[in-house]
C-alpha positions in Angstrom: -100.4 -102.6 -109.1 -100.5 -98.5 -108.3 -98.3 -98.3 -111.1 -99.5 -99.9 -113.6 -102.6 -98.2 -113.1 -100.2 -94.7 -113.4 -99.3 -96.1 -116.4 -102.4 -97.4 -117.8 -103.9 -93.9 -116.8 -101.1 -92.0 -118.8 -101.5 -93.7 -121.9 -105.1 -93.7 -121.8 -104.4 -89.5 -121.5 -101.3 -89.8 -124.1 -104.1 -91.4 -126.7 -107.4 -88.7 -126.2 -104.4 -85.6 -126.2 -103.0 -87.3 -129.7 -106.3 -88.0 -131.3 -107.4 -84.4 -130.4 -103.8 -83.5 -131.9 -104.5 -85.3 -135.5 -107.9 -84.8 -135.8 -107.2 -81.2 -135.9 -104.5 -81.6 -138.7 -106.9 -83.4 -141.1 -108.6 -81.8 -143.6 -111.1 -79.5 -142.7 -113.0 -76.4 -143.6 -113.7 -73.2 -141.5 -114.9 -69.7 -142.1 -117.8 -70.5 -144.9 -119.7 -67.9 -145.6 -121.8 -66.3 -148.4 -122.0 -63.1 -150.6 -122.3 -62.0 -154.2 -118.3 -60.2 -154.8 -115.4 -61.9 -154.3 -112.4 -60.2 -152.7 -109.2 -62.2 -153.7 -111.1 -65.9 -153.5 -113.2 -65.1 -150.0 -116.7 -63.4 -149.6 -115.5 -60.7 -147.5 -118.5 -60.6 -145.0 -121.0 -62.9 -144.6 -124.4 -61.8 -146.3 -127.5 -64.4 -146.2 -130.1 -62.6 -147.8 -130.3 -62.0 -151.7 -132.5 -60.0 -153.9 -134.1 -61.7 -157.0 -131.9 -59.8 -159.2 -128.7 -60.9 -157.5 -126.3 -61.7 -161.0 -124.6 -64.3 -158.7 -124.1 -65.8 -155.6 -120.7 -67.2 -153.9 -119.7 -69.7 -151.1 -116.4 -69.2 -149.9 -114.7 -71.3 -147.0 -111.0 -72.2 -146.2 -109.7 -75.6 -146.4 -107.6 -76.3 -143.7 -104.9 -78.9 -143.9 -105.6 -80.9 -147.1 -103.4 -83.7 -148.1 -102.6 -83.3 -151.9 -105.8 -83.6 -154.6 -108.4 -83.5 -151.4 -111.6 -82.8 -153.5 -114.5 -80.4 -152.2 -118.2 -80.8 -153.2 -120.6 -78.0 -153.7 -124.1 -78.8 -153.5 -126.7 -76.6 -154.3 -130.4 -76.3 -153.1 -133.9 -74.7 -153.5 -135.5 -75.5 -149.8 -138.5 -73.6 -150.0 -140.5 -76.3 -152.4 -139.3 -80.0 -151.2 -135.6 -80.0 -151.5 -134.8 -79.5 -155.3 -130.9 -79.9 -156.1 -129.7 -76.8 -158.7 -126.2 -77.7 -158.8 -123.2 -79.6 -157.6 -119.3 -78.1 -158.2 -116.5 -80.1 -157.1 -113.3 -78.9 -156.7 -109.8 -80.2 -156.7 -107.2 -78.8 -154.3 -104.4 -80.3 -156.5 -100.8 -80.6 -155.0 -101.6 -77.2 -152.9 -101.4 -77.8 -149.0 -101.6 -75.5 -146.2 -104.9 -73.4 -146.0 -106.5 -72.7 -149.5 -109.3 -70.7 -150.3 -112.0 -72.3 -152.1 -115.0 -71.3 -153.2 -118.3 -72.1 -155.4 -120.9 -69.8 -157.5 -124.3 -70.7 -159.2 -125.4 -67.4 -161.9 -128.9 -65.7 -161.9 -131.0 -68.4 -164.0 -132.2 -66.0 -166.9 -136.0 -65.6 -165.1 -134.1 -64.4 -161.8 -134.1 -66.1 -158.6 -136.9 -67.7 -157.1 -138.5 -66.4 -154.0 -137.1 -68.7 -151.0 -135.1 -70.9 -148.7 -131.8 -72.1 -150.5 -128.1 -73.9 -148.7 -125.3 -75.1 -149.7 -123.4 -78.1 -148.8 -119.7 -78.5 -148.6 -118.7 -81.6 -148.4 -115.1 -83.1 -148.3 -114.9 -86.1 -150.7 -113.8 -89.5 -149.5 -113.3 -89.1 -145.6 -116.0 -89.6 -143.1 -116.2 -85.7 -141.9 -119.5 -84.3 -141.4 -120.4 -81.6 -144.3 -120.9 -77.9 -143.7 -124.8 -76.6 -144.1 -124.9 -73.2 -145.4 -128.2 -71.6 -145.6 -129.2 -68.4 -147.9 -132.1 -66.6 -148.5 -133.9 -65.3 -151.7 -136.3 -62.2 -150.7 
């Protein structure tokens, strides 16, 4: 009986270690973060707050993992008033695997930017993963 329960315990450990294992080679994204530039795909710091002349803004994040044609959606919101959706982006990471660098933009509308609370949602397309809340300000 002690060893099946050495067993039984074992397995049990075998299971949690390997489902930590895979879960952290699915598809996932890390490092968003927000600016105006680009430097070769990627915001190079992250910079919240925008004026209401800002000629555009940019997500960037890495996508970790992907199996081939994983698809990314961008949503885009004005907080400040309700929730009011601007925009949605998807992208495709085609037969690329390994860490990509993604990343999303919405132009100054021709009035400029409204005053206000804004995010961004990045969302990974068919698989049950959480998405990513990005939040921005207009000042």
């Amino acid at each position: 009986m002690k060893k099946f329960f050495k067993y039984f315990f074992l397995i049990i450990l075998a299971i949690i270690i390997l489902s930590f294992f895979f879960d952290l080679n699915t598809a996932h994204i890390e490092d968003v973060k927000i600016c105006n530039t680009l430097n070769t795909n990627q915001c190079t710091k992250d910079k919240p707050v925008f004026d209401v002349s800002t000629p555009q803004i940019v997500v960037s994040c890495k996508l970790k993992n992907p199996p081939m044609e994983t698809r990314i959606q961008f949503s885009w919101f004005y907080i400040s008033d309700g929730r009011t959706e601007i925009d949605a982006d998807v992208v495709n990471s085609g037969e690329e695997i390994g860490t990509l660098d993604i990343n999303s933009s919405l132009n100054k509308p021709s009035n400029g930017w409204p005053e206000g609370d804004y995010e961004v949602i990045i969302k990974i397309l068919d698989t049950e993963k959480e998405p990513i809340t990005k939040q921005f300000w207009v000042k």
